[in-house]
BALOBA-1460 file (C-alpha; in Angstrom, 3 decimals):
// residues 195
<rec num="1" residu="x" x="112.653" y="282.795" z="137.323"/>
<rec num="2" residu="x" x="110.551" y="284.074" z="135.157"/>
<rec num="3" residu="x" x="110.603" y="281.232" z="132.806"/>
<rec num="4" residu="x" x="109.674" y="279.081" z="135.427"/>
<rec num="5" residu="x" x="106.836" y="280.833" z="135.742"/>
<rec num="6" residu="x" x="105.433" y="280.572" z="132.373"/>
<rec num="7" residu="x" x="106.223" y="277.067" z="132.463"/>
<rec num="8" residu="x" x="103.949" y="276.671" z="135.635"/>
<rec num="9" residu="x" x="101.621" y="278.465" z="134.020"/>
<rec num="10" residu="x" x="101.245" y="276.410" z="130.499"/>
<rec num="11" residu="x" x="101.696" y="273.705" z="133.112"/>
<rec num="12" residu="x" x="98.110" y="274.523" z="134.798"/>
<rec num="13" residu="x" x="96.696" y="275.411" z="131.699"/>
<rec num="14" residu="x" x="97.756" y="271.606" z="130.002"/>
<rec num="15" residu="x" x="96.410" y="269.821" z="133.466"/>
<rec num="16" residu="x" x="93.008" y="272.174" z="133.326"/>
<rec num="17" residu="x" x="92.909" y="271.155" z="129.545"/>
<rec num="18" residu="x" x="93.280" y="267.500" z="130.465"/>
<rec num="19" residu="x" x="90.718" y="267.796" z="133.113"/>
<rec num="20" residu="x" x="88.297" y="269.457" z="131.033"/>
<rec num="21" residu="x" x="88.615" y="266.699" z="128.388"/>
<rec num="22" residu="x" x="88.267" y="264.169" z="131.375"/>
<rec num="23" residu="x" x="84.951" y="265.613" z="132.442"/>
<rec num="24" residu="x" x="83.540" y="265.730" z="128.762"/>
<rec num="25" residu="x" x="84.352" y="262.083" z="129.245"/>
<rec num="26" residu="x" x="82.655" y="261.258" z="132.094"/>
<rec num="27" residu="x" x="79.934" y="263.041" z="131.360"/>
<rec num="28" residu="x" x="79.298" y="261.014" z="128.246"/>
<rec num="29" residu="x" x="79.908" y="257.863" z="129.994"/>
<rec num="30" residu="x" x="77.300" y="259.104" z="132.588"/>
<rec num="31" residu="x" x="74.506" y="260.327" z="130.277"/>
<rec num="32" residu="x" x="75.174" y="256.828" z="128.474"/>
<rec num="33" residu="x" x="74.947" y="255.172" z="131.376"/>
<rec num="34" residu="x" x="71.725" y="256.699" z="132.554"/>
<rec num="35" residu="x" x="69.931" y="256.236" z="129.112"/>
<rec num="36" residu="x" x="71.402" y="252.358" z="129.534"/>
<rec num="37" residu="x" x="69.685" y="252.356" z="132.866"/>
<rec num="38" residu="x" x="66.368" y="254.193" z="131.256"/>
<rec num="39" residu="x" x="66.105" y="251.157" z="129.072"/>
<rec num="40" residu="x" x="66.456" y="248.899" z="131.755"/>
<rec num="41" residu="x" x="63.873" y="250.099" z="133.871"/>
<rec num="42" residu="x" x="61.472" y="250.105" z="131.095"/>
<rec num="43" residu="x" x="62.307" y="246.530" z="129.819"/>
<rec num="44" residu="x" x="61.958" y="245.588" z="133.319"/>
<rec num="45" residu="x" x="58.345" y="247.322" z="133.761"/>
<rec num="46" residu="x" x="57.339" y="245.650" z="130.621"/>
<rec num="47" residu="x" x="58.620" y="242.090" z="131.739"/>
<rec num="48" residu="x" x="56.853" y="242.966" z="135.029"/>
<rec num="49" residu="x" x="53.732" y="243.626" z="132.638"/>
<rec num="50" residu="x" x="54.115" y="240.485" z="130.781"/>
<rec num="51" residu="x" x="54.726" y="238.553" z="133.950"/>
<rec num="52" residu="x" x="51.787" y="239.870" z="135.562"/>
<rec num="53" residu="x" x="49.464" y="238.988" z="132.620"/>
<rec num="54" residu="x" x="50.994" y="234.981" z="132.776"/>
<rec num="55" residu="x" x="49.764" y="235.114" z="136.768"/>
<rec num="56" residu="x" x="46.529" y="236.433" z="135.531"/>
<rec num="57" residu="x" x="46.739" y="233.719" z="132.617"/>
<rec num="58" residu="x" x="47.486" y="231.158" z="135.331"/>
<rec num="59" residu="x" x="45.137" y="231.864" z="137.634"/>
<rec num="60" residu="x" x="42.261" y="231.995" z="135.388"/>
<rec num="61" residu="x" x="43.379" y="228.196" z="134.426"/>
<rec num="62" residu="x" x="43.555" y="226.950" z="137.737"/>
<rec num="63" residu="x" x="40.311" y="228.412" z="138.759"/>
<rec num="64" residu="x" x="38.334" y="227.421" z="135.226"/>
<rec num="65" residu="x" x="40.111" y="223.832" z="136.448"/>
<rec num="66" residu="x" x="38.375" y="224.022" z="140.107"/>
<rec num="67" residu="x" x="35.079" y="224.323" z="137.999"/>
<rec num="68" residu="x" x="35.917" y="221.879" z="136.024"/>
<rec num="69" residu="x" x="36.654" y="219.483" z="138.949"/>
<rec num="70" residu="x" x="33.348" y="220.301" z="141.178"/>
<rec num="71" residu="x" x="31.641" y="219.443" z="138.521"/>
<rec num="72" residu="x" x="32.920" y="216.378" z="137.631"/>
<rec num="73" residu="x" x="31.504" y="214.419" z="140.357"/>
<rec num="74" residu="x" x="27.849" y="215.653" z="139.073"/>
<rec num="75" residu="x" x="29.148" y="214.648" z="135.637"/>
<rec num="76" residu="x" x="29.973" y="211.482" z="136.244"/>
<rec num="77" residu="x" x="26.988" y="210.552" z="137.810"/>
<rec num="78" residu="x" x="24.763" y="211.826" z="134.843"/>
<rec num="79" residu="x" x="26.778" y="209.957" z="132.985"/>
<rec num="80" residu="x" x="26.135" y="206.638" z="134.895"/>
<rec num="81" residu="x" x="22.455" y="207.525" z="135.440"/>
<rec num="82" residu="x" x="22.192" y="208.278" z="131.542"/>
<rec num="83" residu="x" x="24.232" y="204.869" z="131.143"/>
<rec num="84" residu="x" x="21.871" y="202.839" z="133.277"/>
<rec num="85" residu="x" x="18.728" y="204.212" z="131.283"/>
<rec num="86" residu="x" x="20.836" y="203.637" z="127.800"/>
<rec num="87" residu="x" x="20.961" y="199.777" z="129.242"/>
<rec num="88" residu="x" x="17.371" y="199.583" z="130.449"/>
<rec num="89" residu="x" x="16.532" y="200.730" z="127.180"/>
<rec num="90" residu="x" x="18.086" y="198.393" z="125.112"/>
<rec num="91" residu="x" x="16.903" y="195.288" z="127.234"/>
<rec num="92" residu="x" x="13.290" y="196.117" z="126.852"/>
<rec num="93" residu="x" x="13.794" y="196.094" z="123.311"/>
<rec num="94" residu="x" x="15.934" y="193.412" z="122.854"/>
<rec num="95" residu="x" x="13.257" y="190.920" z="123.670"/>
<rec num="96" residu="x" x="10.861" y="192.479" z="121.131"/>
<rec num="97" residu="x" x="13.385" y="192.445" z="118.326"/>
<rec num="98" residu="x" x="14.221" y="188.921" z="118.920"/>
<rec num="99" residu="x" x="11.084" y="187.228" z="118.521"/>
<rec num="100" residu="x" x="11.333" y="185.903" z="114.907"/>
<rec num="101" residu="x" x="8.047" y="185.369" z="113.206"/>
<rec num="102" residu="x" x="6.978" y="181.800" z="111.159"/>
<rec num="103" residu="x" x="6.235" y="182.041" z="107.577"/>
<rec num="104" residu="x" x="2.415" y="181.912" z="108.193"/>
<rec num="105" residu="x" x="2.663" y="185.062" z="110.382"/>
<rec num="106" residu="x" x="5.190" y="187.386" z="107.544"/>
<rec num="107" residu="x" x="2.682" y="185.980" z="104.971"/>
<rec num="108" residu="x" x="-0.462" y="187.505" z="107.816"/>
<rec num="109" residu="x" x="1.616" y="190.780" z="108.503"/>
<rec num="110" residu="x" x="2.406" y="190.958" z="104.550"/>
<rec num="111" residu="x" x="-0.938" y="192.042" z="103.021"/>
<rec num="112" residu="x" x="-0.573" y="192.603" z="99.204"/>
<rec num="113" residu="x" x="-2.563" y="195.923" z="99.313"/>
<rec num="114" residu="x" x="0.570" y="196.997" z="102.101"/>
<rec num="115" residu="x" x="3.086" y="195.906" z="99.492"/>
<rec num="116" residu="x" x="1.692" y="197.405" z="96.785"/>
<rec num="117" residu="x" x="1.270" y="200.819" z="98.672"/>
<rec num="118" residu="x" x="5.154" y="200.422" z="100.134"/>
<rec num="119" residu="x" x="6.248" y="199.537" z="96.376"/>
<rec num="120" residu="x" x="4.647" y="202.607" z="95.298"/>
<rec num="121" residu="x" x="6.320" y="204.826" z="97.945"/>
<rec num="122" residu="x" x="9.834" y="205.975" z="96.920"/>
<rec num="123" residu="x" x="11.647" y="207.448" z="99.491"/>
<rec num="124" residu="x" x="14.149" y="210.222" z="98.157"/>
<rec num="125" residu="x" x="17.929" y="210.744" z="99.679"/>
<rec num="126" residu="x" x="18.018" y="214.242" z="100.183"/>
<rec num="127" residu="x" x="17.546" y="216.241" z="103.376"/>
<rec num="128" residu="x" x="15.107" y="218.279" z="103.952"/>
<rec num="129" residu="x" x="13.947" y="221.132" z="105.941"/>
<rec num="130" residu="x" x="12.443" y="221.079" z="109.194"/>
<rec num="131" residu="x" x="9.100" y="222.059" z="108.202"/>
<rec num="132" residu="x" x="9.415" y="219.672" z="105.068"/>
<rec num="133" residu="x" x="11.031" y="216.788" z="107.653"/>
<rec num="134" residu="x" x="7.748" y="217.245" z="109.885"/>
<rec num="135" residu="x" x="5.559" y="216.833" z="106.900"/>
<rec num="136" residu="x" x="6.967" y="213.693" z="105.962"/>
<rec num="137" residu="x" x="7.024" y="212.245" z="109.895"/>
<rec num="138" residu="x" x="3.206" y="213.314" z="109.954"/>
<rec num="139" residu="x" x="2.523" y="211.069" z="106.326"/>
<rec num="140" residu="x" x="4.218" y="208.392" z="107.971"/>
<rec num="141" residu="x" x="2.769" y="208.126" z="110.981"/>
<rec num="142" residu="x" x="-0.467" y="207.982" z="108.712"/>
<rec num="143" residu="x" x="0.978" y="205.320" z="106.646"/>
<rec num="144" residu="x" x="1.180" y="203.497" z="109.837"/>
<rec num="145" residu="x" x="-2.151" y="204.196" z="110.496"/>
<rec num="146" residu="x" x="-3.290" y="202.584" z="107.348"/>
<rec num="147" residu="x" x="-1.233" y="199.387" z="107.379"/>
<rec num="148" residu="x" x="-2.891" y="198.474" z="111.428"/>
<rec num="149" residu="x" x="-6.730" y="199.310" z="109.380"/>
<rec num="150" residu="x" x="-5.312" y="196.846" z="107.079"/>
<rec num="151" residu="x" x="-3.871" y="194.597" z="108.931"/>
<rec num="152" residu="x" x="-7.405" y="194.533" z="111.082"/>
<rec num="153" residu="x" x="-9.983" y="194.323" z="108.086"/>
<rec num="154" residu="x" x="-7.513" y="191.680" z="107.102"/>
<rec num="155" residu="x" x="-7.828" y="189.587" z="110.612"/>
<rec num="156" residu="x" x="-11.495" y="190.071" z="110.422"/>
<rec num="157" residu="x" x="-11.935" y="189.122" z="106.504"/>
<rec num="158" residu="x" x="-10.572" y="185.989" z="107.043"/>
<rec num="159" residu="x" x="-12.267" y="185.205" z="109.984"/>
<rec num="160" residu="x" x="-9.364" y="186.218" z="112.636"/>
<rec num="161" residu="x" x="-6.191" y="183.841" z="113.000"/>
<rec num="162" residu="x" x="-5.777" y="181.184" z="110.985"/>
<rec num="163" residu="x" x="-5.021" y="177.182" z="112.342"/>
<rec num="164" residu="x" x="-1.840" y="177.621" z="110.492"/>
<rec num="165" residu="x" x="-0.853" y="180.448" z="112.826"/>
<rec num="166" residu="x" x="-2.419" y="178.734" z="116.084"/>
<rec num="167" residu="x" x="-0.555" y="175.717" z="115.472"/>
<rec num="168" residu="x" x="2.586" y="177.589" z="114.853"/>
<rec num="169" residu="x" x="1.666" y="179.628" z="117.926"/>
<rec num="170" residu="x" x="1.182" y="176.507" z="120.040"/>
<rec num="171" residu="x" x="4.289" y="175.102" z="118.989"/>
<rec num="172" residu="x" x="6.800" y="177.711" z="119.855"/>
<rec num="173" residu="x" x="5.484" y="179.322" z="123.389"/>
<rec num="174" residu="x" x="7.089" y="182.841" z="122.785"/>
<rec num="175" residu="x" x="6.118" y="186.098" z="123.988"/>
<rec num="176" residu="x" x="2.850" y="187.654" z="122.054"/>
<rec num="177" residu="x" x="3.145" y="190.107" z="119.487"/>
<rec num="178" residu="x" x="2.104" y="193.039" z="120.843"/>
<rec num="179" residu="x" x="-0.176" y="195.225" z="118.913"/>
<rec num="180" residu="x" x="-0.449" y="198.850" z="118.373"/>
<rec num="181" residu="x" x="-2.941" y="201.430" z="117.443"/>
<rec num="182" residu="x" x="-2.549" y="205.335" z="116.794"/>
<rec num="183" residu="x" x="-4.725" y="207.173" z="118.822"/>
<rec num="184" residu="x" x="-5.368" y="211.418" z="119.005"/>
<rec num="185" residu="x" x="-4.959" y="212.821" z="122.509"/>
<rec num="186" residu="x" x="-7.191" y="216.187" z="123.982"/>
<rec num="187" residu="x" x="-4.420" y="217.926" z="122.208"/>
<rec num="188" residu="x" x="-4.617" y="216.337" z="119.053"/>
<rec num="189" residu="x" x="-1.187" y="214.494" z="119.118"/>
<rec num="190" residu="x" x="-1.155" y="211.014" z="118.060"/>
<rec num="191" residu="x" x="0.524" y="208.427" z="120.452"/>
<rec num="192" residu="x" x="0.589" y="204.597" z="120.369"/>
<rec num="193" residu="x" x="-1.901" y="202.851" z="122.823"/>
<rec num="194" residu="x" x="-1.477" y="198.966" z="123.071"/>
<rec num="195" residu="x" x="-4.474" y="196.666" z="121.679"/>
C-alpha cells in the first residue's frame, strides 16, 4: 500500500511536470503568435497608409483631368480663332509677295548709292543681347528710312517714272506697288504710314 502511494505520488508529480512543460509551450506559441499578429496590424496600417495616399494620388488626377477638360472647349476655340487670323494673315500677304516686278522697275528700286550702302553693311551671326538686339532693330529701321529718301530723290531726279516703266505698267494690269514711309508718332515711335 504504501508503495502505491509513492507511485501515485511520482505519478502527479510526472503529469504536473508534463503540464508545466505544456504551458511553457503554449505560452511561447502565444507570445509568438501575438508579436505575428503585432506585425500584421502594422503592415496592414501601413498598406492602409499607402492605399490612402494612391486615392489621394487618384483623385488629384481625375480632378487636374476635369480642369483639363472644361477648358478644352475654350482651347479649342482659341485655337480656331488664332487659326482663322494665322489664314487671314497669310492671304493679305500673299498677294503682295506675288507681284513680280519687270526689269525696269528692280533696276528703279535698285539705286547704286542703296547697293553700295547694303554692300558695305555686314551683318554678323552671333546673337546678341536684348539691349544690343534693340539697337540694331532701331539702325535698321533707319536704314529703311534712308533707302525710301533715296528711292524719292531718285523718282524726282529723273523726272518721276520713266516710259519704260509706264509701258511695262500698262502692259501687265497688276495691283500697284504700294509705298511706305516711316513716320514718328506723339510718342516718338516710328510706324509705317502708306504714300
Amino acid at each position: 500500500m504504501i508503495l502505491t502511494v509513492e507511485e501515485q505520488a511520482s505519478a502527479k508529480k510526472d503529469e504536473e511536470a508534463y503540464l508545466k512543460n505544456s504551458l511553457k509551450k503554449f505560452e511561447s506559441e502565444v507570445t509568438y503568435l501575438k508579436e505575428v499578429l503585432g506585425e500584421a496590424k502594422n503592415e496592414g496600417v501601413r498598406f492602409q497608409k499607402r492605399l490612402m495616399a494612391k486615392e489621394k494620388e487618384v483623385q488629384n488626377i481625375i480632378c487636374e483631368n476635369t480642369k483639363i477638360q472644361s477648358r478644352e472647349p475654350a482651347s479649342l476655340k482659341k485655337f480656331e480663332e488664332l487659326s482663322v487670323l494665322f489664314e487671314e494673315s497669310l492671304a493679305k500677304n500673299e498677294p503682295e509677295a506675288s507681284v513680280e516686278l519687270s526689269d525696269s522697275e528692280k533696276d528703279y528700286y535698285m539705286h547704286p548709292k542703296i547697293v553700295k550702302f547694303s554692300d558695305q553693311i555686314e551683318k554678323p551671326n552671333m546673337e546678341l543681347s536684348p539691349y544690343q538686339s534693340e539697337q540694331v532693330k532701331k539702325l535698321n529701321e533707319h536704314e529703311n528710312i534712308a533707302k525710301e529718301d533715296d528711292d524719292e530723290s531718285y523718282c524726282y531726279e529723273n523726272g518721276g517714272t520713266s516710259s519704260i516703266k509706264q509701258q511695262n505698267q500698262k502692259k501687265k494690269k497688276k495691283k500697284p506697288i504700294r509705298r511706305r514711309r516711316w513716320k514718328k508718332n506723339d510718342d516718338n515711335k516710328l510706324h509705317e504710314r502708306d504714300i
